[in-house]
C-alpha positions in Angstrom: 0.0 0.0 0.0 1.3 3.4 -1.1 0.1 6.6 0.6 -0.7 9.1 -2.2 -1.0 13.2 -1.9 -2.9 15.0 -4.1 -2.8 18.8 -4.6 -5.0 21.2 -6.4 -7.5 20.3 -8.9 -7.0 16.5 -8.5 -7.4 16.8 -4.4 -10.6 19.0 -4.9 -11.9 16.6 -7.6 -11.2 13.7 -5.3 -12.2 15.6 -2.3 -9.4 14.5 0.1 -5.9 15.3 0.2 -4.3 11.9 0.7 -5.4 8.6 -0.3 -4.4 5.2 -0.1 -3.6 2.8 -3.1 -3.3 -0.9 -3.2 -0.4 -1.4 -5.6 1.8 -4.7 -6.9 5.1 -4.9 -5.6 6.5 -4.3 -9.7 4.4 -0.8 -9.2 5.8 2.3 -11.7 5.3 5.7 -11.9 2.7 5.3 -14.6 0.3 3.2 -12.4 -0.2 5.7 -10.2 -2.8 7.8 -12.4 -4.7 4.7 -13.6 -5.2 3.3 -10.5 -6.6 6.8 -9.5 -9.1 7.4 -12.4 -10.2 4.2 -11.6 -11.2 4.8 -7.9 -12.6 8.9 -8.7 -13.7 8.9 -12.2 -14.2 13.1 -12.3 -10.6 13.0 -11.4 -9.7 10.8 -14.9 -9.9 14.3 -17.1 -7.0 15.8 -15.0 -4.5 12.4 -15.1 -3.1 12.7 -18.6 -1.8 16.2 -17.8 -0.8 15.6 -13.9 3.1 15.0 -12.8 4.0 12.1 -10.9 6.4 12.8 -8.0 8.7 10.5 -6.0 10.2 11.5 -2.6 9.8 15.5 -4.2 11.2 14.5 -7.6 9.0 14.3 -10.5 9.2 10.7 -11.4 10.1 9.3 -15.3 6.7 6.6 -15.9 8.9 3.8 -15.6 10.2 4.9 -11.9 9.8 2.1 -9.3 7.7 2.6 -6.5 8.7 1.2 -3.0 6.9 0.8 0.3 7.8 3.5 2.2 8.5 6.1 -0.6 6.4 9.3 -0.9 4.4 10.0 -3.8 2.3 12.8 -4.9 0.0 13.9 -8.1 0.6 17.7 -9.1 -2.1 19.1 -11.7 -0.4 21.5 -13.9 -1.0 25.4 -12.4 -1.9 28.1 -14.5 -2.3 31.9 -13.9 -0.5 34.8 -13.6 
């Protein structure tokens, strides 16, 4: 299990700030927003264009996951 931040659009569409995903042991980067849209589906329309971060790096897709490790999903922010 993988505790998983969310911040901005995709924590308001979700309506919490930190979730919980079951994940395989073999778990990437790129499962992360799947396994999200799957459990919220208004949050699937923000996915393809959210960042993936890894212990406060943005992750590649193919970027292991590890128990213990802390992940987050970052919308992209606009304005001025």
């Amino acid at each position: 299990m993988v505790i998983v931040k969310l911040f901005a659009q995709v924590r308001e569409l979700a309506g919490s700030s930190e979730i919980q995903l079951e994940l395989p042991d073999d778990a990437r980067a790129a499962d992360i927003a799947p396994a999200i849209a799957a459990r919220f589906p208004l949050v699937a329309r923000v996915m393809p264009s959210a960042r993936i971060a890894i212990n406060r790096a943005f992750a590649d897709p193919d970027t292991p996951i590890r128990a213990g490790d802390e992940v987050a999903v970052i919308p992209p922010v606009s304005g001025g």
